[in-house]
C-alpha positions in Angstrom: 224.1 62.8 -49.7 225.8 60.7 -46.8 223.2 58.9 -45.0 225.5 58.5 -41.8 226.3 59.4 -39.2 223.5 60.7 -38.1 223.4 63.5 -35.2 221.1 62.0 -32.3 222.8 63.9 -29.2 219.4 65.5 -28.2 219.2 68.0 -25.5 217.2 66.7 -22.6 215.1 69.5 -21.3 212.9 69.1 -18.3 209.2 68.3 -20.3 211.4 66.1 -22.7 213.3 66.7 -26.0 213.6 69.5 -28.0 211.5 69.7 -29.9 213.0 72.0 -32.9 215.9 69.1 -32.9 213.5 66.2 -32.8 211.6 67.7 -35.9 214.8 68.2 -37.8 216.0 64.5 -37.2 212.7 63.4 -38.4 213.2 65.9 -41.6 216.5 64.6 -42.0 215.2 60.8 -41.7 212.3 61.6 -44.1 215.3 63.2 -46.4 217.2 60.1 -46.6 214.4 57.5 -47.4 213.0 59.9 -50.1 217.0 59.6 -51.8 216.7 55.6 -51.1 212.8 55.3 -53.0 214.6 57.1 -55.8 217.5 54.7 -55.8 215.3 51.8 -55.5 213.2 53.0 -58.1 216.2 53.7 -60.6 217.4 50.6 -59.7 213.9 49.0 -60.8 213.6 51.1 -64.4 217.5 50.1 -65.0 216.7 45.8 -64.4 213.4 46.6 -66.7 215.4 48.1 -69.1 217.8 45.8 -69.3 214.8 42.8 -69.3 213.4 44.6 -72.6 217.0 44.5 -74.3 217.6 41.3 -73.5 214.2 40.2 -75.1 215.1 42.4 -77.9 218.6 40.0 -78.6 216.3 37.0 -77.9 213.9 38.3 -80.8 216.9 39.0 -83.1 218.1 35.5 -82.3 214.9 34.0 -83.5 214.7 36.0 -86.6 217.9 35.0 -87.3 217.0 31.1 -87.2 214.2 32.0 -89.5 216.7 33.3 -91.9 218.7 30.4 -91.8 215.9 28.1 -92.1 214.4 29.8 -94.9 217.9 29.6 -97.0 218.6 25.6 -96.1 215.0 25.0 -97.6 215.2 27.4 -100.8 216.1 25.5 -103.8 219.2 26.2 -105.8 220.9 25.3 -109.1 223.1 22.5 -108.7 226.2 24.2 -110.0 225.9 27.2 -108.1 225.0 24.9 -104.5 228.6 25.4 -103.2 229.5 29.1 -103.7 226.0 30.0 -102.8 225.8 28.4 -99.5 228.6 28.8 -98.5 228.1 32.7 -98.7 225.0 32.5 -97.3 226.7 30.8 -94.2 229.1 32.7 -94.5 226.7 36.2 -93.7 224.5 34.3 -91.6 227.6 33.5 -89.0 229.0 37.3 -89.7 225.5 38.4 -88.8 224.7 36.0 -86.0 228.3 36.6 -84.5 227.7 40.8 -84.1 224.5 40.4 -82.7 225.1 37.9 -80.5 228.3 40.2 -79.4 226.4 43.2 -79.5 223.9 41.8 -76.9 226.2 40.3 -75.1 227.9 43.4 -74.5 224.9 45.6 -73.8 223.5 42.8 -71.8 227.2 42.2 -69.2 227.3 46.3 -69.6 223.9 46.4 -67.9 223.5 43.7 -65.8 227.0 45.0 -63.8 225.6 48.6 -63.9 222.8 47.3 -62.2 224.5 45.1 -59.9 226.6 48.2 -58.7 223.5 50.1 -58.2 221.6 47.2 -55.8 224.8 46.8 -54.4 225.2 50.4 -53.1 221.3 50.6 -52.7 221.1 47.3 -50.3 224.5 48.8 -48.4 222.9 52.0 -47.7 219.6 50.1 -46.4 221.7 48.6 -44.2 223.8 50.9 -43.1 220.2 52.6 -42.2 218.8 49.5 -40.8 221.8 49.3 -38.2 221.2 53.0 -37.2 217.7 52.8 -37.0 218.2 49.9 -34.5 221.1 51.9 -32.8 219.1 54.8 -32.2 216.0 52.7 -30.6 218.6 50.6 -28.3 219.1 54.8 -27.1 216.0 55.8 -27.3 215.0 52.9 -24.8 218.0 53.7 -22.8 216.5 57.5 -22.9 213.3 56.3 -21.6 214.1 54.8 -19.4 216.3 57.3 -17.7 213.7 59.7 -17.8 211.4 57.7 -16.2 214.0 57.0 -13.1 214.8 60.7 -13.3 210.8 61.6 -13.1 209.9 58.5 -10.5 213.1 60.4 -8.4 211.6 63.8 -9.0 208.5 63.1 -8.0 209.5 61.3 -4.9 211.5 64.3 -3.9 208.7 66.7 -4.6 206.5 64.3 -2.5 208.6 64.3 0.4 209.3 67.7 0.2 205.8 68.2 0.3 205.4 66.1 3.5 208.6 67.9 5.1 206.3 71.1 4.5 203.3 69.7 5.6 204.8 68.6 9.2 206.9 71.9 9.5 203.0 73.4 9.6 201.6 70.9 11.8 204.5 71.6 14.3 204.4 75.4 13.8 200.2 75.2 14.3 201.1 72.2 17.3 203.3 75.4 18.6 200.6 78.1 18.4 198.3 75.9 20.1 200.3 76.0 22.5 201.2 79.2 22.9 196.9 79.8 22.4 196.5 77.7 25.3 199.2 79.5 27.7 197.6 82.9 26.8 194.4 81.4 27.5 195.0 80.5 31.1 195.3 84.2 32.1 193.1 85.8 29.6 189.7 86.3 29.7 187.1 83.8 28.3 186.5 86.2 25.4 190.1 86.5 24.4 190.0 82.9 24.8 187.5 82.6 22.1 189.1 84.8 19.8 192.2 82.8 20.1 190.6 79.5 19.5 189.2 80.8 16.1 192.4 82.4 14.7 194.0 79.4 15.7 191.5 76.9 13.9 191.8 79.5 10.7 195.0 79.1 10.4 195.0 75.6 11.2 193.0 75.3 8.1 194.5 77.5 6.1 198.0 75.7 6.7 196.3 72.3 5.7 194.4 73.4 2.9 198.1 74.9 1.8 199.7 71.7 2.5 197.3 69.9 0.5 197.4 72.3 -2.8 201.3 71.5 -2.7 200.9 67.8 -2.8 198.1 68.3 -5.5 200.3 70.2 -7.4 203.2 68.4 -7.1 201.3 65.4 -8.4 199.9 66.4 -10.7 203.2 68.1 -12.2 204.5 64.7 -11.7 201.6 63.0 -13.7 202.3 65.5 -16.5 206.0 65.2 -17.0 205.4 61.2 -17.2 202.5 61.1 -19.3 204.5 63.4 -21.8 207.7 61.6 -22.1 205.6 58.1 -22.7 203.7 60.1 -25.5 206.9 61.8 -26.9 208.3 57.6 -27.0 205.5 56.4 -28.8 206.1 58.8 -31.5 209.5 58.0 -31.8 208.5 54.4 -32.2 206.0 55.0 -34.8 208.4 56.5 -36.6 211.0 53.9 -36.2 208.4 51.5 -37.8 207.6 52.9 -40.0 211.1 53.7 -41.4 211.2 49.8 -40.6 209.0 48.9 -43.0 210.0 51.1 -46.0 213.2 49.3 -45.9 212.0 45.9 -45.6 210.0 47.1 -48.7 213.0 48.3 -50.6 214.9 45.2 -49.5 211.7 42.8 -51.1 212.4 45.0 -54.4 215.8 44.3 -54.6 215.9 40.7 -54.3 213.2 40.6 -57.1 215.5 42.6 -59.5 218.6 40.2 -58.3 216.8 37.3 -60.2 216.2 39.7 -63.9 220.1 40.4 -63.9 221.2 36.9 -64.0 223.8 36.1 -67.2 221.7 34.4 -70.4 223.0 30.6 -70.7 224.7 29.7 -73.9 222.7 30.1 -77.2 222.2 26.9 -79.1 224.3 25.4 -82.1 222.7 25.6 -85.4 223.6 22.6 -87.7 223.4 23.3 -91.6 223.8 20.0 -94.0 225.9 21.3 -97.2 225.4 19.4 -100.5 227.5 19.6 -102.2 232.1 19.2 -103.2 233.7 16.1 -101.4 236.5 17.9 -100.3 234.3 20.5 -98.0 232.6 19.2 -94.6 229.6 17.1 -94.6 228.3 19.5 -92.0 229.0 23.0 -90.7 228.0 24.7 -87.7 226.9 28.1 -87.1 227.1 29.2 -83.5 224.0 31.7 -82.7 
């Protein structure tokens, strides 16, 4: 499974993200860092592995001094001191040669399988790391544009509000008006009458006025108090993504240290007794 790119072009709807898309990035987040534990983890197994083998050569190694010991300090006949040892040295190198060889091998076959594997493991982290960092650098920009885009919203709604609320001020200034015309050649009854329809609706057109400013802030209030819920989430989520990689990223520099090469094995020196024209001394490499 690729881990990149990843698809982030979210459609901005007006009470915030979609949610259905927002869900599946997460899913498809949660999907990646489950395929990078089980690299990590593989990766961990494969440097414990190859640890135990390792030990495994060094145990045979030790065992094989033994052996030697044991021969250079068993007493021979004289006669047969030559032949003798030098067969014994002779299987003791042959022996000490394929096992050395034989973990050598396993141990370069490992150690660069494992190397491959933390190398593609720490590339993928940070392929993700860059993403993730990506991705907030937009999600900041995102907040932030809904904010301007709600601040401007609002403030239209607002001064909408107020156009409405002076077009019913001058329409109830115009009625009074007209009220008090009527009232100068009707009746004081009529007068009344007029003078308490027109209050009604005076009151009426405020309380209306008021209701839309209410409403509009309070729409307001709701759309911002979303999107700064809806960013917090996000950013949870970010950091915690965060962490799971710093984690991975602490594991792998603890397995860099188990896959470094074995220094040189040390040079066993055996004494021979024995014809004048043969070596004083022989080495056996181990």
């Amino acid at each position: 499974m690729e881990l990149l790119p990843l698809r982030t072009d979210f459609d901005v709807r007006w009470r915030g993200y979609d949610h259905d898309q927002v869900r599946h990035f997460v899913r498809q987040a949660e999907e990646e860092l489950a395929v990078l534990a089980a690299d990590r983890d593989a990766a961990t197994a494969r440097g414990d592995s190859l640890a135990r083998q390792l030990e495994a050569a060094r145990m045979e190694n030790a065992e094989l001094r033994a052996r030697l010991d044991r021969i250079c300090r068993t007493p021979v006949d004289p006669e047969a001191l030559t032949e003798r040892l030098r067969r014994q040295v002779e299987l003791a190198h042959a022996e000490a040669e394929e096992i050395t060889t034989r973990a050598r091998a396993v141990a370069e076959q490992d150690w660069a399988t494992a190397r491959r594997a933390a190398d593609r493991l720490r590339e993928r982290a940070d392929h993700l790391v860059t993403e993730l960092d990506r991705r907030r650098a937009e999600m900041e920009t995102e907040h932030r544009e809904l904010m301007t885009r709600a601040h401007a919203r609002v403030d239209t709604i607002t001064r909408q509000a107020e156009l409405r609320r002076r077009e019913l001020d001058d329409e109830a200034a115009r009625l009074r008006e007209q009220v008090e015309s009527d009232f100068k050649e009707a009746m004081t009854q009529r007068r009344r009458e007029a003078m308490q329809a027109l209050a009604e609706r005076q009151r009426a057109a405020e309380a209306r006025a008021e209701q839309t400013v209410r409403d509009a802030t309070e729409h307001a209030r709701r759309i911002v108090t979303e999107a700064a819920e809806r960013v917090e989430v996000l950013r949870r989520e970010r950091d915690r993504v965060a962490a799971e990689l710093r984690a991975a990223q602490g594991l792998l520099s603890g397995i860099e240290s188990l896959l470094k090469p074995l220094p040189d094995e040390s040079v066993v020196t055996l004494d021979v007794i024995g014809q004048p024209e043969m070596p004083s001394r022989q080495e056996v490499r181990v």
